[in-house]
KEMI-884295 format. One record per residue (C-alpha): residue number from 1; residue in one letter; x negated, y, z negated. Coordinates in steps of 0.25 Angstrom, whole numbers, plus 5000, padded with zeros to 4 digits. Each point is the difference from the previous one (the first is absolute). Last residue first. Example, Ala and Ser with C-alpha at 12.3 -4.5 7.8 and 13.67 -1.06 7.14 Angstrom:
// KEMI-884295
   pos   code      u      v      w
     2      S   4945   4996   4971
     1      A   5006   4986   4998
END
This chain:
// KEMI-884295
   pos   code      u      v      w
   389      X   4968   5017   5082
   388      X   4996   5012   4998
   387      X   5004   5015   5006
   386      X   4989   5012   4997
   385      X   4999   5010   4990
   384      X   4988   5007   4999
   383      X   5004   5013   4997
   382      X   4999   5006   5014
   381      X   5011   4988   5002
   380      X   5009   5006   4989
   379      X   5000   5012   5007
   378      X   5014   5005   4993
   377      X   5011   4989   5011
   376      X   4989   4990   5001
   375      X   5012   4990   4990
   374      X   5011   5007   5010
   373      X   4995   4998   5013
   372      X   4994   4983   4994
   371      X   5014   4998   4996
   370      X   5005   5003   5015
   369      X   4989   4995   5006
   368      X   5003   4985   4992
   367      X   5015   5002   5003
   366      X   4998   5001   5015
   365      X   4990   4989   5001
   364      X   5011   4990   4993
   363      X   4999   4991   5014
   362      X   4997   4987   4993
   361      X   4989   4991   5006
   360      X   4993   4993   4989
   359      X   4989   5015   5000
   358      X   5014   5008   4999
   357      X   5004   4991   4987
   356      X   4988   5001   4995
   355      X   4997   5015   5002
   354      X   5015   5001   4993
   353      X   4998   4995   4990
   352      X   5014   4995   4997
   351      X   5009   4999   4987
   350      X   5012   4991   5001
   349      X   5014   5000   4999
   348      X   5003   4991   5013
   347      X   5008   5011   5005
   346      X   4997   5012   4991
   345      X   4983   5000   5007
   344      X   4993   5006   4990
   343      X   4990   5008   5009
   342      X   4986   5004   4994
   341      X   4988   5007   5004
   340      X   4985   4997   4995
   339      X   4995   5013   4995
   338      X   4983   5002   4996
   337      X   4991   5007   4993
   336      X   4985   4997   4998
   335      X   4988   5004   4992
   334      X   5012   5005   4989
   333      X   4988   5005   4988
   332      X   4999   4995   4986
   331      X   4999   5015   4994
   330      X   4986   5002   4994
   329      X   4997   5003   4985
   328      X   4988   4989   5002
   327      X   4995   5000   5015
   326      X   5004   4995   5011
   325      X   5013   4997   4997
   324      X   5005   4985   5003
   323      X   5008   4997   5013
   322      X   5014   5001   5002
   321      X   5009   4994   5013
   320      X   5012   5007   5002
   319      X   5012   4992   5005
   318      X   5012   5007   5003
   317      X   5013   4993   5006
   316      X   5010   5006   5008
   315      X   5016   5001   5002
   314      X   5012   4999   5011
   313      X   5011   4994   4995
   312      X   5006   5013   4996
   311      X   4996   5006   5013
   310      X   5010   4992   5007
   309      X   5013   5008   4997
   308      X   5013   4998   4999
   307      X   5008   5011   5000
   306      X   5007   5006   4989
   305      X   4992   5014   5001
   304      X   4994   4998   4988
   303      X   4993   4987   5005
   302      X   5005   4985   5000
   301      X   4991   4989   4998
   300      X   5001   4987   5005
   299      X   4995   4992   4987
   298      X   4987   5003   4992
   297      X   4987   4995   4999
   296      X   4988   5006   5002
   295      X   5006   5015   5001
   294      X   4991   5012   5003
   293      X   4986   5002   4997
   292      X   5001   5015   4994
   291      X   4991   5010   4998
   290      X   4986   4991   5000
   289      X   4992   5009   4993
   288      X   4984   4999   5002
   287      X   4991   5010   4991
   286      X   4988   5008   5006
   285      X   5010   5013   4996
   284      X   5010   4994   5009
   283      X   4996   4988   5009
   282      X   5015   4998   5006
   281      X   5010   4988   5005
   280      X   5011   5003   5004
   279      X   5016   4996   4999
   278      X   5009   4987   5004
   277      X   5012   4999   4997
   276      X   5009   4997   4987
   275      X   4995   5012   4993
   274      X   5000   4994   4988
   273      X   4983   4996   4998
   272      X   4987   5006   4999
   271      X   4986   4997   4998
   270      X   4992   5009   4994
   269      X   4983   4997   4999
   268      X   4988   5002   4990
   267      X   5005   5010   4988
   266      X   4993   5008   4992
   265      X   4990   5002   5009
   264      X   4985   5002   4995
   263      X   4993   5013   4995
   262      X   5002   4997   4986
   261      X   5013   4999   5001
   260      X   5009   5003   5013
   259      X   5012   5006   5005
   258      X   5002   5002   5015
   257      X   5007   4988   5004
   256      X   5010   5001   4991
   255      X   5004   5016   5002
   254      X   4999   4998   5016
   253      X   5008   4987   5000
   252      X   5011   5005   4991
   251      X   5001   5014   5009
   250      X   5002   4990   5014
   249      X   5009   4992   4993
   248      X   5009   5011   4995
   247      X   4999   5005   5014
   246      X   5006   4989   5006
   245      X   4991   4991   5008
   244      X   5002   4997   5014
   243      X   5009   4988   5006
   242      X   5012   5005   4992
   241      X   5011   4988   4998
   240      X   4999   5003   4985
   239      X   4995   5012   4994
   238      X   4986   4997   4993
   237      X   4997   4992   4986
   236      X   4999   4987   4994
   235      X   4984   5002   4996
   234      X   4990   4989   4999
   233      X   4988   5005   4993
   232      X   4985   4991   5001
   231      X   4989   5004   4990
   230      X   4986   4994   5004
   229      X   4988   4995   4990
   228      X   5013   5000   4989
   227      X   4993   4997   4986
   226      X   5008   5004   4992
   225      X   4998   5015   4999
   224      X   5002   4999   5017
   223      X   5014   4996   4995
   222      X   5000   5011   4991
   221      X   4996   5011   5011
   220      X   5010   4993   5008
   219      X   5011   5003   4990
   218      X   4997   5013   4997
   217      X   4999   5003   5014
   216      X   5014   4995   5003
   215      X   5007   5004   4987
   214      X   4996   5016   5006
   213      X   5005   4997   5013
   212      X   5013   4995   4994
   211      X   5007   4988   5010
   210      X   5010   4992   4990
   209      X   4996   4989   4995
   208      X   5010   4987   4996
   207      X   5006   4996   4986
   206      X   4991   5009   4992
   205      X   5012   5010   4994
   204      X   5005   4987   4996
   203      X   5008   5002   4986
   202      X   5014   5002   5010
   201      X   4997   4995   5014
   200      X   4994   5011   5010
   199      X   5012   5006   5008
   198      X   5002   4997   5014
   197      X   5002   5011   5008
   196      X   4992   4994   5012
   195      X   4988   4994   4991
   194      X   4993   5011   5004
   193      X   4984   5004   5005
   192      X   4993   4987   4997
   191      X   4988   4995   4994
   190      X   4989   4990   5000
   189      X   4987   4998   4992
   188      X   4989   4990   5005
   187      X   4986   4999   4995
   186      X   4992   4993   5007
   185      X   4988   4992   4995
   184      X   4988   4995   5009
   183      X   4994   4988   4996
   182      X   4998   4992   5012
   181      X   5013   4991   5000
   180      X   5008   5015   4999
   179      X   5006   5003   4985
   178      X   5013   5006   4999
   177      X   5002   5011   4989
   176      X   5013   5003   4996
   175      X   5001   5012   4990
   174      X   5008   4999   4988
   173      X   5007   5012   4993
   172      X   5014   4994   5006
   171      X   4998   4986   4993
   170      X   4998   5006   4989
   169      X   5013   5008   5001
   168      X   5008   4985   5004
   167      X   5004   4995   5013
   166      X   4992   5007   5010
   165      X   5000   5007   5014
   164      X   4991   5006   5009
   163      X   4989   4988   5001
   162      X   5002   4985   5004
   161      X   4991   4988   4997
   160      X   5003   4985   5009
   159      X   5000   4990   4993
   158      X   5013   4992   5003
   157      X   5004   5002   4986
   156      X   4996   5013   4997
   155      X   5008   5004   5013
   154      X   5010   4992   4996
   153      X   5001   5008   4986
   152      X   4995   5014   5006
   151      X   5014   5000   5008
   150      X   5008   4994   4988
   149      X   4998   5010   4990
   148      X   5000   5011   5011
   147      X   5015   4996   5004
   146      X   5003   4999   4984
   145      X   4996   5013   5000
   144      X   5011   5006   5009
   143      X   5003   4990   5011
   142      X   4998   5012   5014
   141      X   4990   5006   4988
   140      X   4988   4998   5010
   139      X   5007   5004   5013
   138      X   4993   5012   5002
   137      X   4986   4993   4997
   136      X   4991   4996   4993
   135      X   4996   4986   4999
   134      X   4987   5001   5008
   133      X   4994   4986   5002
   132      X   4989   4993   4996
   131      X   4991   4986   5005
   130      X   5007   4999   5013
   129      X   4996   4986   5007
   128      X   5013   4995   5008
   127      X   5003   4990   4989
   126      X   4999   5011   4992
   125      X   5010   5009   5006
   124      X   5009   4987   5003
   123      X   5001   4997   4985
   122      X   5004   5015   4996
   121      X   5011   4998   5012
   120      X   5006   4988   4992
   119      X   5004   5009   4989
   118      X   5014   5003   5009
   117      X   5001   5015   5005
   116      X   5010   5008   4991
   115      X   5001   5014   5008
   114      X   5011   5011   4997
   113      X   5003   5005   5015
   112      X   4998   4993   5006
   111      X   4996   4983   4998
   110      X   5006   4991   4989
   109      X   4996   4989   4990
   108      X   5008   4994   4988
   107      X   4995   4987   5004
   106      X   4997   4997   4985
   105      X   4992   5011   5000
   104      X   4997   5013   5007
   103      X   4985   5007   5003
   102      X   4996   5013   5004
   101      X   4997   5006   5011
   100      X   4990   5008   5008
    99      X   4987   4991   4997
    98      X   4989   5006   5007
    97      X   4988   4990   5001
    96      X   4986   5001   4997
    95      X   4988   4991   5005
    94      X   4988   4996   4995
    93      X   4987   4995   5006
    92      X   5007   4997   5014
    91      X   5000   4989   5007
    90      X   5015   4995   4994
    89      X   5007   5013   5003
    88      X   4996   5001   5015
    87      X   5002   4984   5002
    86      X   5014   5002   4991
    85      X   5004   5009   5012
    84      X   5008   4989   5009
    83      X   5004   4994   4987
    82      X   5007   5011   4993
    81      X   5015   4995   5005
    80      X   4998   4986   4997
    79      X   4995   5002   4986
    78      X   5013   5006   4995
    77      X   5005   4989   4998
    76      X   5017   4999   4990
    75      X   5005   4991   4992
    74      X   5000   4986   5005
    73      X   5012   5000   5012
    72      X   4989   4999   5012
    71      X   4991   5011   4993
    70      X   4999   5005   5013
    69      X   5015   5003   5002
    68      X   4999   5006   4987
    67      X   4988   5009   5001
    66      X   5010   5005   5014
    65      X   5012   5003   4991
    64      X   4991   5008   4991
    63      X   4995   5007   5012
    62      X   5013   5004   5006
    61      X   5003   5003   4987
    60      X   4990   5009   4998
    59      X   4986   4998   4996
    58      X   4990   5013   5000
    57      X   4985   4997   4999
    56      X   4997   5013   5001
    55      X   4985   5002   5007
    54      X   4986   4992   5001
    53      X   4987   5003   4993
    52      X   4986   4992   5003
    51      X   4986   5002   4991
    50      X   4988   4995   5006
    49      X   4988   4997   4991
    48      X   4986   5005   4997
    47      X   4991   4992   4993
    46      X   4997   5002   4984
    45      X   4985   5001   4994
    44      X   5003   5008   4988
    43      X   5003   5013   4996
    42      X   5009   5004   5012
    41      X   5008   4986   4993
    40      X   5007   5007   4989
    39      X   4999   4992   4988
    38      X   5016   5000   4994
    37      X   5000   4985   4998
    36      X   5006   4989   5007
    35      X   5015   4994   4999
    34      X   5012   5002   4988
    33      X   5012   5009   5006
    32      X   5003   5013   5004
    31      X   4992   5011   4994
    30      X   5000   5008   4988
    29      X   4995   4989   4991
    28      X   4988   4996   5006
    27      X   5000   4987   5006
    26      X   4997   5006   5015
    25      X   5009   4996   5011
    24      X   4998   4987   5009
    23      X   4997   4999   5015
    22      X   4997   4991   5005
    21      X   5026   4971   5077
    20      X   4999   4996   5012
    19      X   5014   4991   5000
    18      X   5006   5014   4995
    17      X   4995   5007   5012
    16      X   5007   4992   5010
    15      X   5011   5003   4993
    14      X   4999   5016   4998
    13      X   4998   5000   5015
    12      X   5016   4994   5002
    11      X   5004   5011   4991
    10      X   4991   5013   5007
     9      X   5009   4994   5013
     8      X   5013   4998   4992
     7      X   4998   5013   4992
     6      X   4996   5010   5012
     5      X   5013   4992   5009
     4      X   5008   5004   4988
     3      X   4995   5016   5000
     2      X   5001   5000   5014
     1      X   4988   5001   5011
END
């Protein structure tokens, strides 16, 4: 089957599927915003909750073009486009987003290779259900700091928290923390490896973070400090294109996972993004990485080699499902992980699951084993992991 016949077939699923269809931060001062108090829930009663990541959301023209479209000449929606997930974002206790760009104004918007997405995306990711995103990436500092200003701002706006990037020094010395419906809190730190030469603005040293192993730790180790029950890092990271780890990856994943305090993990799960493809899953040291998830949204995407390639649409979702410690001084432990595959289909502009789509009948079987070959790829299912729905 072609790539277009692919698209139209997984398109005409995504409409049948379309008819079928808490968190705050800590109000002390080195953390985001105003919300509940630092108590760590291990101490108390809380539930366990499930926790679901997705990969670069990454607007080109195309899709610029496509949110306008939609938007039927007001502005720009986004929403359209998220919809065939938002029942996997929505049911979950929280979910966190990869926000690869940053925003434009007053219709000053552009795709590659100096990204300006409209603010409208921010509303879509909260329609669809993500409390937090990652903010840190290689094309953090595509505006300068004024491109950062304005990012955080309509993410603000729209409610949804970010991580790995910061208007102001104190901002920068935050941590987020995100609190699931049962009381569990999550701290989330973000970080990427470049900013593709891209200089940090003058006076803002802070602007976006940069991956340091030894920032990493100290950073989660004060995030458990505030009351983090489970510390979540998102890292833009990896070679693009590559189905497999790198081996800076591979060394950052085995430094990470392996330091603890106090006999318990300093940190609770990777999740990775930049590689524009889908890469593996993998229990290291007792602690799941997710190495890279691949492209949520993003136009037809062009590898290095010039040609067109439909890997770049290709992506997964994790969900890991927490449960309480069973003792006090405990790590909350993943009682279940799982990957949902993803397709965005470029001719409708629109993210599909793709279990849904094959269950309405679409033939998108052999993207969904080609996902599912590279996410098992490092004995993945030996882990645990299995494919959800």
């Amino acid at each position: 089957m072609t790539t277009r016949m692919r698209q139209t077939t997984l398109a005409l699923a995504f409409i049948l599927l379309a008819g079928l269809t808490a968190c705050q931060t800590d109000q002390d001062p080195s953390t985001r915003t105003p919300g509940h108090g630092t108590a760590s829930a291990s101490a108390g009663k809380a539930r366990g909750f499930t926790l679901v990541a997705s990969g670069d959301v990454l607007p080109h023209a195309s899709i610029i073009r496509q949110a306008g479209a939609d938007a039927r000449g007001a502005g720009y929606d986004f929403r359209p486009m998220l919809a065939g997930v938002k029942p996997v974002v929505s049911r979950a206790d929280l979910a966190i987003c990869h926000m690869e760009t940053v925003y434009g104004a007053n219709g000053d918007y552009t795709g590659y290779p100096a990204f300006k997405s409209p603010p409208e995306v921010a509303e879509a990711l909260a329609d669809a259900g993500y409390d937090g995103c990652s903010t840190a990436s290689n094309h953090t500092l595509d505006a300068g700091g004024a491109g950062v200003q304005r990012t955080l701002d309509a993410l603000d706006r729209a409610g949804v928290q970010h991580a790995g990037s910061a208007r102001t020094a104190q901002e920068a010395g935050g941590i987020t923390l995100l609190r699931a419906p049962g009381g569990a809190q999550v701290g989330h730190l973000a970080y990427t490896y470049g900013t593709n030469g891209v200089p940090l603005p003058e006076g803002q040293p802070w602007a976006v973070n940069l991956i340091d192993p030894d920032r990493i730790l100290a950073d989660a180790r004060t995030a458990r400090r505030k009351g983090a029950d489970v510390v979540v890092v998102s890292l833009h990271w990896g070679s693009e294109w590559q189905d497999a780890p790198d081996a800076q990856q591979i060394d950052l994943a085995q430094r990470l996972t392996v330091a603890r305090t106090g006999g318990r993990p300093d940190i609770d799960l990777i999740i990775g993004t930049h590689a524009h493809v889908p890469q593996a899953y993998e229990k290291v040291n007792g602690t799941w990485v997710v190495y890279g998830m691949g492209d949520q949204i993003a136009g037809a995407m062009v590898n290095h080699q010039g040609a067109q390639d439909p890997r770049g649409n290709e992506s997964s979702i994790a969900r890991f499902t927490f449960a309480p410690p069973a003792r006090k001084g405990a790590r909350w432990e993943v009682k279940k992980a799982e990957y949902i595959p993803q397709w965005f289909d470029v001719g409708p502009g629109r993210v599909v699951n793709l279990n849904e789509a094959i269950a309405q009948g679409a033939d998108g079987t052999s993207v969904r084993d080609r996902i599912r070959q590279v996410v098992l790829s490092r004995g993945a299912a030996e882990g645990g992991l299995v494919m959800g729905q």
